[in-house]
One Martini backbone bead per residue (centre of mass of N, CA, C, O) as a GRO file, in nm:
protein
  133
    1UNK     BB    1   0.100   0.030   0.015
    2UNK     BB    2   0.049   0.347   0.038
    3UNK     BB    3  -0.002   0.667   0.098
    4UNK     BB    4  -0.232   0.748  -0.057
    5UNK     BB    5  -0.416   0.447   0.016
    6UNK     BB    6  -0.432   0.521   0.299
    7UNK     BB    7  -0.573   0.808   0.274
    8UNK     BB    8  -0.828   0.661   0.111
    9UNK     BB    9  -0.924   0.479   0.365
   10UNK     BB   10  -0.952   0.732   0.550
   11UNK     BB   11  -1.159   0.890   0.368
   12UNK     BB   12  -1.376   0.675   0.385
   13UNK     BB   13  -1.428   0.628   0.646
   14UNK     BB   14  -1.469   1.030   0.666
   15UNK     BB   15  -1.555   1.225   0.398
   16UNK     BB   16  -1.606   1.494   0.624
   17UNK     BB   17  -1.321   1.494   0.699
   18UNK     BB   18  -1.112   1.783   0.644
   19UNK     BB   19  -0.811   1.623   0.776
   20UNK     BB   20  -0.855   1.394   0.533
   21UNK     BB   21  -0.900   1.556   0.269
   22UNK     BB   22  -0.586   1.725   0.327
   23UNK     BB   23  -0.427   1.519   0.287
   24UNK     BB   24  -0.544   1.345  -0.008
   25UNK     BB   25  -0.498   1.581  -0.195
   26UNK     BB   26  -0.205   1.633  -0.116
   27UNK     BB   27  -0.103   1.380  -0.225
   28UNK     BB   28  -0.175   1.445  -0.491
   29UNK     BB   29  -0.085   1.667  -0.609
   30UNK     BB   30   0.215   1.557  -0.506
   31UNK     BB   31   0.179   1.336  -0.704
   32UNK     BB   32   0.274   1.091  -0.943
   33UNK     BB   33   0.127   1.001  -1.299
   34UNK     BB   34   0.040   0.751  -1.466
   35UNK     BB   35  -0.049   0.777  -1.830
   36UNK     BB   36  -0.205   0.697  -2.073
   37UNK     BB   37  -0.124   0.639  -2.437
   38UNK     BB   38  -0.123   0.685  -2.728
   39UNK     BB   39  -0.003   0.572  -2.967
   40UNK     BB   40   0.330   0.612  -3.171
   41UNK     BB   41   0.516   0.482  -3.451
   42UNK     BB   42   0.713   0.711  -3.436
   43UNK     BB   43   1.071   0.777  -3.406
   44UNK     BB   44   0.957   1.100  -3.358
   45UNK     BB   45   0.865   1.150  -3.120
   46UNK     BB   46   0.683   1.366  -2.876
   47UNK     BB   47   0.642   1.303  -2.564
   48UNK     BB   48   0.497   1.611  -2.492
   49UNK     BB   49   0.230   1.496  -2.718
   50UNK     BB   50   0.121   1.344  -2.581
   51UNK     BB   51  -0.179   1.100  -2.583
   52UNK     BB   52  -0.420   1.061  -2.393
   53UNK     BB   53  -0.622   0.862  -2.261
   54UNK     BB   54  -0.979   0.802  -2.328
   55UNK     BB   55  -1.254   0.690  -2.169
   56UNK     BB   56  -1.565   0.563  -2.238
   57UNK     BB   57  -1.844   0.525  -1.924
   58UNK     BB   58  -2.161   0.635  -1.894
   59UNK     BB   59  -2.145   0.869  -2.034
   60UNK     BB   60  -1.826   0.926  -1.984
   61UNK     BB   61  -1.498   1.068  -1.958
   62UNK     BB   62  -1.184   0.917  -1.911
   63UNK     BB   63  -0.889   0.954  -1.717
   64UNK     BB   64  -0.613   0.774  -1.678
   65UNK     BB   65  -0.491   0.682  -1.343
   66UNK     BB   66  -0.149   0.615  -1.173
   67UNK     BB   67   0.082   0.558  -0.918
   68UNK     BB   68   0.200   0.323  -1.100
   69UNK     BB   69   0.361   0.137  -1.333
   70UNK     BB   70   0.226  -0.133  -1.257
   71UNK     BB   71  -0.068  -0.075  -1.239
   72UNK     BB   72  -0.071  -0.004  -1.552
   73UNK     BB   73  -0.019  -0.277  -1.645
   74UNK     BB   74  -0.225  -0.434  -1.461
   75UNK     BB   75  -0.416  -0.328  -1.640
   76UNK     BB   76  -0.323  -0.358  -1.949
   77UNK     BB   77  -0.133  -0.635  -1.935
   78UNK     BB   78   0.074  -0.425  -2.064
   79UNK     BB   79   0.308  -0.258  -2.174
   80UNK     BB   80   0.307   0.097  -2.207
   81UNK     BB   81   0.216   0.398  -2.302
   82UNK     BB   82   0.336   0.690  -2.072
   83UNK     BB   83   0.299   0.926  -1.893
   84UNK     BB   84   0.433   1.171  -1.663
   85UNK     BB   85   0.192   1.354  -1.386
   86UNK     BB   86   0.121   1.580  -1.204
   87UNK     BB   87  -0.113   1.621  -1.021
   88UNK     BB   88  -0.132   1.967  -1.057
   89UNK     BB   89  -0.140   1.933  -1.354
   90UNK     BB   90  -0.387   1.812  -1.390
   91UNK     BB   91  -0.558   2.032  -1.232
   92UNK     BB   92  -0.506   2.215  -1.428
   93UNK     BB   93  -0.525   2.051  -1.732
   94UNK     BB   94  -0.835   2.011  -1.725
   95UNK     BB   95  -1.100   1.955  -1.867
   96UNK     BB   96  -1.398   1.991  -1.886
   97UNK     BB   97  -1.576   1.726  -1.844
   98UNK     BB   98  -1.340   1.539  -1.711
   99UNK     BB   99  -1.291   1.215  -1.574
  100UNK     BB  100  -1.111   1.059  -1.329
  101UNK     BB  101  -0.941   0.736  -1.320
  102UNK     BB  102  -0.817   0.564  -1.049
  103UNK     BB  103  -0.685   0.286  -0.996
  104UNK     BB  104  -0.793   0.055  -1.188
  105UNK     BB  105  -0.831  -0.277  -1.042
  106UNK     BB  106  -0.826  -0.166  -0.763
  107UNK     BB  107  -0.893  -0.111  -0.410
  108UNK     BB  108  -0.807   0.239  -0.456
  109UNK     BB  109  -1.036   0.318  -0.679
  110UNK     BB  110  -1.100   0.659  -0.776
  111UNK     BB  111  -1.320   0.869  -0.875
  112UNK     BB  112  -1.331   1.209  -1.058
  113UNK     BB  113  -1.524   1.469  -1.042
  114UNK     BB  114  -1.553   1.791  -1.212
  115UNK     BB  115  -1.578   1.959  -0.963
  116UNK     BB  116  -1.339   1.842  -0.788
  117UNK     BB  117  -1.105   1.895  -0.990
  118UNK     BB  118  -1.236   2.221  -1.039
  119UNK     BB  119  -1.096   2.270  -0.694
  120UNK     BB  120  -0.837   2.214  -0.718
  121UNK     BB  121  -0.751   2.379  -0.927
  122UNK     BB  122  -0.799   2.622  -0.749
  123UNK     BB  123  -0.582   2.537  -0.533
  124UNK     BB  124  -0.353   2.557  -0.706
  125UNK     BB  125  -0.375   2.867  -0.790
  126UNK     BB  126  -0.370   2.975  -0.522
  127UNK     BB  127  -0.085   2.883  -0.457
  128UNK     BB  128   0.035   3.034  -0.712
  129UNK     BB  129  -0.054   3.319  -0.599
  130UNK     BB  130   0.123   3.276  -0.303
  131UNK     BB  131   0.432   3.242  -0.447
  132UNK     BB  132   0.422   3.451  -0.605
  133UNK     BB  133   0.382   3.734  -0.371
   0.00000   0.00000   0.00000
């Protein structure tokens, strides 16, 4: 288990407390995550144009998220292609209307819906403009 893991535990507890949110949440901006992306067959692609995997379920489009490349890999079956992305860069550049979807296929996975999302967003802003100040 990870730390993440432990704080999304702690977590599920109790949903309404706000310094089991503000652990999970902190740790979530604060970690790495492994994005699977589209295939691109060209010997000159450039890692940093990969297109991201976005499944559609339940009339829903859903980003794919792992916190570990074993995850990622024991989700897909197989080594795929995938960049490497801060939780906070996440939260800033997610469009509207797209669910994440965290370690799918284990027990610690989680969806994040679009209001969720929409409010790291502001957490992230807000932090970037009090270190800028």
């Amino acid at each position: 288990m990870t730390e993440l893991d432990n704080a999304l535990v702690s977590l599920r507890e109790d949903m309404n407390d706000a310094e089991r949110q503000s652990q999970y949440y902190d740790l979530f901006l604060n970690a790495t995550f492994f994005v699977p992306t589209m295939e691109d067959d060209s010997a000159d692609a450039d890692p940093s144009a990969a297109c991201p995997l976005v499944i559609e379920a339940g009339g829903s489009e859903y980003l794919m998220l792992f916190d570990s490349a074993d995850r990622l890999y024991g989700w897909a079956g197989s080594k795929v292609p995938h960049v490497e992305v801060p939780g906070y860069l996440l939260a800033s550049s997610t469009m509207d209307q797209l669910h994440w979807a965290l370690n799918v296929g284990t027990d610690f996975s989680k969806s994040f819906l679009p209001a969720e999302i929409a409010w790291l967003k502001e957490v992230v802003e807000k932090c970037e403009a009090e270190a800028a100040e």
